[in-house]
C-alpha positions in Angstrom: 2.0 -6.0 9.7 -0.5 -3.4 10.4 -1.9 -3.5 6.9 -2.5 -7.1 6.9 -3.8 -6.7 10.6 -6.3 -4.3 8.9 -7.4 -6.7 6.3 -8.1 -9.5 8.5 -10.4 -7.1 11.1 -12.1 -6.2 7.3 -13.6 -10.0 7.8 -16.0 -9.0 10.1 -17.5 -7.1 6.6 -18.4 -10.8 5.9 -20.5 -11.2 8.3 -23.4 -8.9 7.9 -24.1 -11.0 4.8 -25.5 -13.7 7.6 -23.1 -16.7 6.9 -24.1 -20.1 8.5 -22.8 -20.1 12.0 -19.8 -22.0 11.4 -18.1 -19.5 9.1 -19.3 -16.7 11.5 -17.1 -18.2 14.5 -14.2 -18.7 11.9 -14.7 -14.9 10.5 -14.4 -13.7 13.9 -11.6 -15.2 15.3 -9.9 -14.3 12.1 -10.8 -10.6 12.8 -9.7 -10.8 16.2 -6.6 -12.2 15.1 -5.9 -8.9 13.1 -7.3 -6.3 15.5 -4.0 -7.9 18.0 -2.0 -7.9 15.3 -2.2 -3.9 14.8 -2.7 -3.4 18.2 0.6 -4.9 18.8 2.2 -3.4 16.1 1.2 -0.2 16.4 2.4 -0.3 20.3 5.7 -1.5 19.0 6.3 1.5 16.2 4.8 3.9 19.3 7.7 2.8 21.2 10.2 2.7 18.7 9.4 6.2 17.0 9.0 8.0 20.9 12.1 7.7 22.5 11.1 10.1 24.5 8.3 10.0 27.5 7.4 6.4 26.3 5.0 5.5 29.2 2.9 8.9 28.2 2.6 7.5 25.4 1.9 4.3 25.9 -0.9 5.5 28.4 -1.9 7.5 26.2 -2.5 4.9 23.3 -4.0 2.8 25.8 -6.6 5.6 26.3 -7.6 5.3 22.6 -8.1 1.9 22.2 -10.6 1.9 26.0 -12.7 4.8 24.2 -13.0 2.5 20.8 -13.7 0.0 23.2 -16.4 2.3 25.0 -17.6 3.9 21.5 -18.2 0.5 19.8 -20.5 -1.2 22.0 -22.5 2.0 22.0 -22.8 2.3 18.1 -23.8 -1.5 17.7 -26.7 -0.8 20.9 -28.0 2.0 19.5 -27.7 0.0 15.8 -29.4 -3.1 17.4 -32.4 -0.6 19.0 -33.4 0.5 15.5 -33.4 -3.3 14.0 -30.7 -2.8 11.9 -27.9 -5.0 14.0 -26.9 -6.1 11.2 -25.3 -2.9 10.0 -22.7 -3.3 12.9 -20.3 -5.6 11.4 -20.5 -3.4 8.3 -19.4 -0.6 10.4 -16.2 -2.7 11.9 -16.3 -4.7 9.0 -15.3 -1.0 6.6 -13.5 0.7 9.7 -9.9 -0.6 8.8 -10.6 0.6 5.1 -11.4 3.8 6.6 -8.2 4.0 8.8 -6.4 2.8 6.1 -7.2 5.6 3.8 -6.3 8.5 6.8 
């Protein structure tokens, strides 16, 4: 589940190419259907693999997804102040390649 989870945030790649805005509201919420998808998953197998101290865990899981949610809207700012805003969605777009390939 997490790979396909990771193929459908990859949509968001798509949409630096500047699709009408139709396809862009599509692209996203197939995206956003993938980043829940691994983000459930991955809190499942957390669970399922610590047996021990599982709300540590938990928290501290939680803790990684609020920076990526602190980090992110940071990168596409500082992407957006130089012009180039349409780089962002490459950059979430070819993070879940990246991931994949840790």
């Amino acid at each position: 589940m997490v790979i396909v989870g990771l193929f459908l945030i990859s949509f968001e790649f798509l949409i630096c190419l500047l699709p009408d805005w139709y396809l862009i509201f599509i692209l996203v919420g197939i995206a956003g259907f993938g980043s829940e998808l691994v983000e459930s998953s991955v809190g499942t197998i957390i669970l399922e693999v610590t047996k021990k101290k599982q709300a540590m865990t938990m928290s501290k899981l939680e803790v990684a997804y609020g920076l990526g949610a602190l980090l992110i809207p940071l990168l596409a700012s500082l992407l957006i102040s130089k012009g180039i805003w349409e780089f962002s969605f490459l950059v979430l777009g070819a993070s879940p390649i990246w991931i994949t390939w840790l």
